[in-house]
C-alpha positions, 0 to 999 in steps of 0.5 A: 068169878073163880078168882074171888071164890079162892080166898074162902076155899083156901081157907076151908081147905086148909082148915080141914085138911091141915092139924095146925088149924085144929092144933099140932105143932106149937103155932109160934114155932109154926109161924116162923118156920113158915116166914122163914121158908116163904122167902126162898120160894118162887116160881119158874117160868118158861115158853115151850116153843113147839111146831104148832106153837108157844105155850108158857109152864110155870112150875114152883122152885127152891132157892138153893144157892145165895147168887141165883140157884133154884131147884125144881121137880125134873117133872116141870121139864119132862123128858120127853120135852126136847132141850131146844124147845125150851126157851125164855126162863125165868124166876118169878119172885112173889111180892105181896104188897107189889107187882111180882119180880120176873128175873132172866134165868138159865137153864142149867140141864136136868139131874137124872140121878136126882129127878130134880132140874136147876135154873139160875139167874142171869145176874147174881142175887143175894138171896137166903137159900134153904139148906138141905139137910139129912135127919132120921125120921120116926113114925109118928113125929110131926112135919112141915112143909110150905108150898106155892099156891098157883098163879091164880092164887097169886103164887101165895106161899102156905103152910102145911103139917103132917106126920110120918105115917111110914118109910117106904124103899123103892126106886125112890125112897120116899117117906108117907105122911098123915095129913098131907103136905103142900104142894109138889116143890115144897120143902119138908122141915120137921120140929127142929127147923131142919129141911129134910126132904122135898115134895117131888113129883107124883102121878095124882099131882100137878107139876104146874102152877098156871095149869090147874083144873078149873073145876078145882082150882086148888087141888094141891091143897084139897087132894095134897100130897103125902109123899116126900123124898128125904135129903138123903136121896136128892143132896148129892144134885144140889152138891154138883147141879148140872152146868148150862151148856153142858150135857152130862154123862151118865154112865150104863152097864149097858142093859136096858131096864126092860131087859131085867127081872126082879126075882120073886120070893118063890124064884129065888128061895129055888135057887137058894137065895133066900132073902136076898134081892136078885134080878135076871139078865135077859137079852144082852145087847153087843157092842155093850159094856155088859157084852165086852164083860162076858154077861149072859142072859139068864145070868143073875146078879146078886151084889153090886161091889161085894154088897147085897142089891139094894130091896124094894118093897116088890121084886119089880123094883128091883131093876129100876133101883139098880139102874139108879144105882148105877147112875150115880156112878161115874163114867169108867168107874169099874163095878164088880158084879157077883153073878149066879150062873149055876145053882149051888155054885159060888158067885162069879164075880165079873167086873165091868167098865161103865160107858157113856150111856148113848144119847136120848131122844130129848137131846136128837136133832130135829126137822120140822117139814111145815108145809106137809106138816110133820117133825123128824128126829134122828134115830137113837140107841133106844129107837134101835133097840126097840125096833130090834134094828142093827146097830148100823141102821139109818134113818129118822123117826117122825115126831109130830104129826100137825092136825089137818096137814098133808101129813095127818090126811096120808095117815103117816105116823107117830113114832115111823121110822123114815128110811126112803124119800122119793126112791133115796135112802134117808140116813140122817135128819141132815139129809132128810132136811137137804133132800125134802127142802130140794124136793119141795123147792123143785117140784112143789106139786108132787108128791112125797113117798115116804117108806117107812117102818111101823111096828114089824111092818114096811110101808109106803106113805104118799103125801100129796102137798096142798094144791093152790 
């Protein structure tokens, strides 16, 4: 029944929500922008294969490239989801007068400079990209944006207007609008026909297609979004997309973002630096390119090669925006940094050669031990410098605890480092794999003793295998 209630919703929706439906834009030019666009939308699916088994997405996507380049929202494959896990790509292409076309694709990696994703097609197409470009904006001036509706609705395309209510700074630059815009994975025009941004990702909107809440099956358009990225911020992905089989580098200073602080107004008046954006350096690790340096904690950066930091709209963005700044460097670039150190005195300039920053856990091998029922993964950069550990510590990190398993009724954890198995030490997921699939293979009865390390605390798990 749901299905059949979605035409008069969608047209409620829109008639409520949407100016052109109550006058704005010049219907006409509305319409042909709208047929224009509506070609080089499709939708992106994928299966993610978990231990505990498939589940297929589907997010929406921008053709960007004539042979088969789409882009998508990097919320449609978070981080946090294993590359591994990710299987079975396709593009769906709606037909509206026919069954939609599914067509095999690759995955080509995610942009982190960019929070953006690509797929391309198998077999190259001949396709009409939309071609991003940079245009200033001003208060007041009327947008379009054209979305996918979800797989319910058919993954029909429609059409949105708003106006430019405000430009905002942060981590991300993002432009707020009035009226709302289509869904997340839209592109936004404006009057000349120019696509000048992108609705990516935001924390009230679904990043998915075949994943809405039942309740309100369309969401996007009753609560759209108001916020898009202009081209500005996101070109320099669709230049150089990442390559299939290639992991890309990025490079790091060398400081965790957490280990950074956006001074106040009040702070930084005290130290003389009366609007000019400054972030504090708190721990900083060794062995880093920040340690080689000779960065110090307490020092306070206040320009990045011989430029004012970049503002936010509050001191605590501060860091994320320069950590994005940085990214979007090159690995071995050299960055000179105008520091602090004393009130009163002139900045110190330090140069610093960015690394490769260290691998992420999305990227670490994995074990799954089915039959107690719980995943592993080998340790980090990240997994150390949380726990505080030395940069020489061994062991696994638990990933996944399958319900009612052996694993769940011992209560080993989330996130627990492994460090011990049955009196061995564990230094890698190679060896964690050899020394349990020994274990269970010769003494399928007995228990397993993990010691592991949870939060500040050692302790020691006993899982005892299902007995037949």
């Amino acid at each position: 029944m749901r299905r059949y209630l979605i035409p008069s919703l969608l047209v409620l929706a829109l008639f409520i929500t949407n100016p052109i439906a109550r006058g704005g834009v010049e219907p006409e030019l509305a319409r042909k922008l709208y047929e224009r666009v509506s070609p080089s939308l499709v939708a992106v699916q994928f299966v993610w294969e978990t231990e505990l088994g498939r589940r297929e997405l589907v997010g929406p996507g921008v053709i960007v490239g004539a042979e088969g380049l789409v882009m998508m929202s990097i919320a449609t494959v978070d981080l946090r989801i294993p590359d591994e896990q990710m299987k079975d790509f396709k593009i769906i292409v709606p037909r509206f007068d026919k069954d939609n076309e599914e067509i095999d694709a690759v995955f080509q990696g995610r942009d982190e400079r960019t929070n953006l994703a690509f797929v391309k097609t198998k077999e190259p197409q001949k396709w009409t990209p939309i071609t991003f470009e940079e245009a200033s904006v001003t208060v007041g001036e009327p947008v379009l944006s054209v979305g996918l509706l979800p797989k319910d609705a058919g993954y029909k395309t429609y059409l949105m207007q708003s106006d430019i209510a405000a430009q905002l700074r942060g981590e991300v630059p993002q432009i707020m609008t009035s009226g709302g815009l289509a869904a997340v994975g839209s592109p936004v025009l404006n009057t000349k026909g120019q696509a000048i941004g992108f609705v990516n990702f935001q924390s009230d909107q679904a990043a998915f297609l075949n994943m809405n809440d039942p309740r309100n099956p369309l969401s996007s358009v009753t609560n759209p979004p108001i916020f898009f990225v202009p081209t500005r911020d996101f070109a320099a992905g669709i230049k150089t997309p990442p390559v299939a089989g290639t992991l890309p580098k990025y490079p790091w200073l060398g400081i965790p973002q957490q280990a950074m602080t956006g001074l106040n107004k009040d702070v930084a008046e005290e130290l003389g630096l009366k609007d000019q954006p400054a972030i504090e350096l708190g721990d900083i690790i060794k062995g880093t390119p920040a340690e080689r340096a000779g960065l110090k904690s307490g020092d306070v950066i206040v320009k990045v090669n011989g430029q004012p930091l970049e503002r936010g709209d509050a001191p605590e963005e501060l860091p994320m925006i320069l950590v994005r700044q940085l990214r979007r460097m090159n690995v071995g670039d050299e960055v000179t940094l105008s520091l602090m150190r004393t009130k009163g005195e002139p900045l110190a300039d330090v140069k610093v050669s960015l690394e490769e920053r260290p691998m992420m856990p999305n990227l670490a091998k994995r074990y799954y031990a089915e039959d107690l029922g719980f995943s592993v993964r080998e340790l980090v950069f990240i997994d150390r410098y949380q726990r505080r550990l030395k940069d020489d510590a061994k062991g696994v990190v638990v990933t996944l605890i399958k319900p009612q398993s052996a694993a769940q009724s011992a209560k080993l954890g989330m996130n627990d480092m492994i460090t011990e198995m049955n009196g061995q030490p564990v230094a890698s997921v190679e060896e964690f794999q050899k020394a349990y699939e020994a274990i269970r293979k010769e003494k399928p009865r007995e228990a397993l003793v993990l010691v592991v390390q949870r939060e500040s605390n050692t302790q020691v798990i006993r899982i005892e295998p299902p007995q037949e």
